[in-house]
C-alpha positions as CSV (number, residue, x, y, z in Angstrom):
1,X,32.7,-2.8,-11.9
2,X,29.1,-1.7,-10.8
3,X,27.9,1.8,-10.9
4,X,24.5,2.9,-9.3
5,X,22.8,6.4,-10.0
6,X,19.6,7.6,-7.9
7,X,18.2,10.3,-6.7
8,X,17.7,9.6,-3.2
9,X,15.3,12.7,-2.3
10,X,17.1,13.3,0.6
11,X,18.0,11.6,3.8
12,X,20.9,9.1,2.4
13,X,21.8,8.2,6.4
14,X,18.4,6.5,6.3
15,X,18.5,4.8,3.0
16,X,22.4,3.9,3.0
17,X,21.7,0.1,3.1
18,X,19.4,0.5,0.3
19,X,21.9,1.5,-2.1
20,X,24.9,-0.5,-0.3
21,X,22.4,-3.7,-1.4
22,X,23.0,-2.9,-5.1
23,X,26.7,-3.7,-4.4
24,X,28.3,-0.2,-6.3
25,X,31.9,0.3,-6.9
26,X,30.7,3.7,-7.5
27,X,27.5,5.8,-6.4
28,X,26.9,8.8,-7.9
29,X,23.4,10.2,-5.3
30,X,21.6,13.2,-6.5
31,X,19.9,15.2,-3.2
32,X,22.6,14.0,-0.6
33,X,23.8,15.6,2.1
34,X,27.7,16.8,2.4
35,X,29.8,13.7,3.5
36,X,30.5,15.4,7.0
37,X,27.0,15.6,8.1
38,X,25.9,11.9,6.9
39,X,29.0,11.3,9.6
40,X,27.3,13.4,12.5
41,X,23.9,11.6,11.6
42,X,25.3,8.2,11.9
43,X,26.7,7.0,8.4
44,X,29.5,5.8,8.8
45,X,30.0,3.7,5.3
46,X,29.4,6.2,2.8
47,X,31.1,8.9,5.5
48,X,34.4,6.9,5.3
49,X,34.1,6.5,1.7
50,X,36.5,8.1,-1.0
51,X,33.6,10.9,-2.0
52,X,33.0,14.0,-3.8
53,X,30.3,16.4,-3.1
54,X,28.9,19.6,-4.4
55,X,26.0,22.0,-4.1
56,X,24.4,25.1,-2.2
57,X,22.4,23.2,0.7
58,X,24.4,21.4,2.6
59,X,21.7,18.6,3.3
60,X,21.0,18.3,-0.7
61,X,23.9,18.3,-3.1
62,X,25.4,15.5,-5.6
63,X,27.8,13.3,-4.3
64,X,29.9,10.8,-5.9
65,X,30.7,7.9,-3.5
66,X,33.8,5.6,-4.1
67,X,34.2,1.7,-2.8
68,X,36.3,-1.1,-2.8
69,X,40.1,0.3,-3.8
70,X,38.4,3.0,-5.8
71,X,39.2,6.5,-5.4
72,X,37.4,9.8,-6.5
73,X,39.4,13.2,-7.9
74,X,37.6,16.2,-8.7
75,X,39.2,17.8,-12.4
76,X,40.9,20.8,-12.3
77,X,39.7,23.5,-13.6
78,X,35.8,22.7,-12.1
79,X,33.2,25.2,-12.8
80,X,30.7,25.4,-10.2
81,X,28.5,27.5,-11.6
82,X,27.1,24.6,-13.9
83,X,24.6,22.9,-11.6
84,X,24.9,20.4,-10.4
85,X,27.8,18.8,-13.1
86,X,30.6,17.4,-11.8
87,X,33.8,16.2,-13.6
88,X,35.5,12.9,-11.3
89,X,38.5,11.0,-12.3
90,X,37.9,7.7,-10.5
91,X,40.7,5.5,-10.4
92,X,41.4,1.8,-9.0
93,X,40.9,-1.5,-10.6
94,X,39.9,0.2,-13.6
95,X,40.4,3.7,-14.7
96,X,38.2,6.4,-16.1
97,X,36.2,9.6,-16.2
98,X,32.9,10.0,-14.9
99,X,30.7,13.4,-15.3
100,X,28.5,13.2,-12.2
101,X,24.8,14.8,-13.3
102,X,22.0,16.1,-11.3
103,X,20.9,18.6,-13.5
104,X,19.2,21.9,-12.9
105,X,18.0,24.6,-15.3
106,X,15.5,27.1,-13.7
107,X,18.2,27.2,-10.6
108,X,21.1,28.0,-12.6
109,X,19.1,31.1,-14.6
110,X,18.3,29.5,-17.1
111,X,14.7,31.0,-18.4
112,X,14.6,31.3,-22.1
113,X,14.4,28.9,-25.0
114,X,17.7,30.0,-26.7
115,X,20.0,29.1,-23.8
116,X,22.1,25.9,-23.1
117,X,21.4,24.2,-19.8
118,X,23.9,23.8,-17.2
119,X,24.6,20.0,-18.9
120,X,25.1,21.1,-22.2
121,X,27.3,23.6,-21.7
122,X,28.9,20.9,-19.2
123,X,29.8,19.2,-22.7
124,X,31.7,21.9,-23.9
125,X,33.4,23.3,-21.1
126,X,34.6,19.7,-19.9
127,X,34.9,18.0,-23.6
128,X,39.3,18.1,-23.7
129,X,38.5,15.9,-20.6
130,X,35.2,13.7,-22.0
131,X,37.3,13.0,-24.8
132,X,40.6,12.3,-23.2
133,X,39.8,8.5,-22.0
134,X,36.7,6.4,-21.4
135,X,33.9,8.7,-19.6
136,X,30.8,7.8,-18.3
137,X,28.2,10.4,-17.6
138,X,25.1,9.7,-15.3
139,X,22.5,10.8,-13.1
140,X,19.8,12.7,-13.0
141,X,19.4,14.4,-16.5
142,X,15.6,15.9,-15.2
143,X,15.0,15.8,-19.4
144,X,13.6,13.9,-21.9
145,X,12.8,13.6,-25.5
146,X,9.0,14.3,-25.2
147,X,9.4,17.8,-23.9
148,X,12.2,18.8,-26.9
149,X,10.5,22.1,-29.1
150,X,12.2,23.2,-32.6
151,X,15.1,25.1,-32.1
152,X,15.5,25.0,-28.3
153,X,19.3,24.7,-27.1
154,X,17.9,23.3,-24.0
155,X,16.2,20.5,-25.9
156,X,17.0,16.5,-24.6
157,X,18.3,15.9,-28.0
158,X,20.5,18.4,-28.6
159,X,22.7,16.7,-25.5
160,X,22.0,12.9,-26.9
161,X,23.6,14.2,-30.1
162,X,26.3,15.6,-28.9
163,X,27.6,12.5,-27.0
164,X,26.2,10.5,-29.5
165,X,28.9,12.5,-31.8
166,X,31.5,11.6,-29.3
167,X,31.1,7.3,-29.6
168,X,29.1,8.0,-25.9
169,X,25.5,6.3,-26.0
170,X,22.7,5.6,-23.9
171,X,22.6,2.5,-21.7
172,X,19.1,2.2,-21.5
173,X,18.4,2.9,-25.0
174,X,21.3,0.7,-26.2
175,X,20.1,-2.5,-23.9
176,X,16.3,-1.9,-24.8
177,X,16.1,-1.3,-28.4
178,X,13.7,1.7,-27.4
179,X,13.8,4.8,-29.3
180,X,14.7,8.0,-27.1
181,X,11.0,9.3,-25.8
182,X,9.8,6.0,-25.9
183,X,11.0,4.2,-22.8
184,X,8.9,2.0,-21.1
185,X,10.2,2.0,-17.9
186,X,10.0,5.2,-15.6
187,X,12.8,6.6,-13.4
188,X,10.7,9.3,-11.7
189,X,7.3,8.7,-10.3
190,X,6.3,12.3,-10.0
191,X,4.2,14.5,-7.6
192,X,2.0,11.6,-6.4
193,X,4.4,9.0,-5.6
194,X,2.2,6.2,-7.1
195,X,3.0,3.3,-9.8
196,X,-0.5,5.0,-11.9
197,X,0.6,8.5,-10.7
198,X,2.4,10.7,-13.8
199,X,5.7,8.8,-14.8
200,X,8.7,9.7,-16.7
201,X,12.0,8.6,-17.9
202,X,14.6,11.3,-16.4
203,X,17.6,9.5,-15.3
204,X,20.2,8.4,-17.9
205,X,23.8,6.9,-18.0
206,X,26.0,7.1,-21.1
207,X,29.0,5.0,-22.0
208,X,31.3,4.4,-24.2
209,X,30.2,2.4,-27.3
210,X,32.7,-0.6,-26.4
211,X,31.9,-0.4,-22.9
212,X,28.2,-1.1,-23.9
213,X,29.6,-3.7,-25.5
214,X,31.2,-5.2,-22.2
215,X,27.8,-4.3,-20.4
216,X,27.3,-7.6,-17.5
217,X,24.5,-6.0,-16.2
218,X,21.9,-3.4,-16.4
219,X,19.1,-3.1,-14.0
220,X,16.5,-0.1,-13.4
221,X,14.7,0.0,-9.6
222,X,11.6,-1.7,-9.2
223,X,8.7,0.8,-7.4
224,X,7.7,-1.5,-5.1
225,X,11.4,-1.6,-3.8
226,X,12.4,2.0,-3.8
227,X,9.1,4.6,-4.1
228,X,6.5,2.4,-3.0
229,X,7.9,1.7,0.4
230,X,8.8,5.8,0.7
231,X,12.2,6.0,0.0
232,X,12.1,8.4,-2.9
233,X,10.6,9.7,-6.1
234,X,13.1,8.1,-8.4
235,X,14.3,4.3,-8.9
236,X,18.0,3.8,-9.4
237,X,19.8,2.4,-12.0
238,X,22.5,0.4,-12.1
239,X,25.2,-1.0,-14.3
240,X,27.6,-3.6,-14.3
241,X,30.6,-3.3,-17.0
């Protein structure tokens, strides 16, 4: 079963064979349009596909995109007003729950040190359904160690520690060895778009600690492939299980 995250920057109808070439089972995009207008601007795979979307714009939302005898459910009760988090049961050849991230904080009001981002309280609001089977949660986390401070709610940590507390771990972290803050290979080439430009590590997918375990393959996007060519500011990653 393959998975593949990314932050497309908008336009998936031009970038759908892109992340068709990674071969996903399931695709959760961050910044996509609703399924119904990719259909009216000429995507037709990821139009037909069992998918999920949610979001304010129309033309940039997260969507969760289902293939090959996989289907998508949205859980019941779903809180909306934790952007953008969304709770999917995905069933098919294998079963399980996936929490859908593309994480905003200034957009969701949050302004002050004190207060949990939309993800964290994500954790608590959706944990009865984290915890009831094997749940994967991915995307585009827009946070990292290096900008935690003492005592923040918001802080990068706080999340890791909480899943971490749950038997849910970091891919990246787990296949690497690397310590959380310290990862070597960017996600997000920011502002200028270039491989010397400002870099960060942004986009994360956690798993299960036996599903690491059963991990076949984990691969992050090369820039040359994905932002050097223009077809966004993040590189996806993808994961085999």
């Amino acid at each position: 079963m393959r998975l593949v995250f990314w932050n497309c920057n908008m336009a998936l109808h031009r970038k759908a064979d892109a992340v068709l070439s990674e071969r996903p089972d399931i695709a959760v995009i961050s910044e996509c349009a609703r399924p119904d207008i990719l259909e009216k601007r000429g995507e037709t795979v990821f139009s037909a596909a069992s998918a999920l979307w949610m979001g304010t714009n129309p033309n940039k939302g997260l969507g969760v995109f289902a293939f090959n005898g996989y289907t998508v459910t949205r859980l019941d009760p779903f809180y909306p007003t934790l952007r953008f988090i969304l709770p999917v049961k995905v069933e098919g050849p294998r079963t399980f729950n996936l929490i859908a991230v593309w994480a905003q904080n200034a957009s969701a009001g949050v302004t002050r040190k004190h207060q949990s981002g939309p993800l964290r309280r994500a954790f608590s609001k959706y944990r009865d359904f984290i915890t009831s089977g094997p749940t994967v949660i991915g995307g585009d986390w827009n946070s990292n160690r290096i900008w935690d401070k003492p005592g923040w709610r918001i802080n990068h940590m706080a999340k890791v520690d909480i899943l971490e507390g749950m038997g849910i771990r970091s891919a990246y972290h787990d296949v690497t060895g690397e310590p959380q803050g310290e990862e070597t290979t960017p996600t997000h080439y920011w502002r200028d778009r270039r491989i010397d430009g400002p870099t960060y590590h942004i986009d994360f997918v956690f798993a299960p600690n036996d599903w690491l375990r059963g991990i076949r393959d984990f691969s992050i996007g090369s820039f040359e492939d994905w932002v050097g060519n223009g077809l966004s500011d993040h590189v996806p990653i993808t994961i085999e299980f």
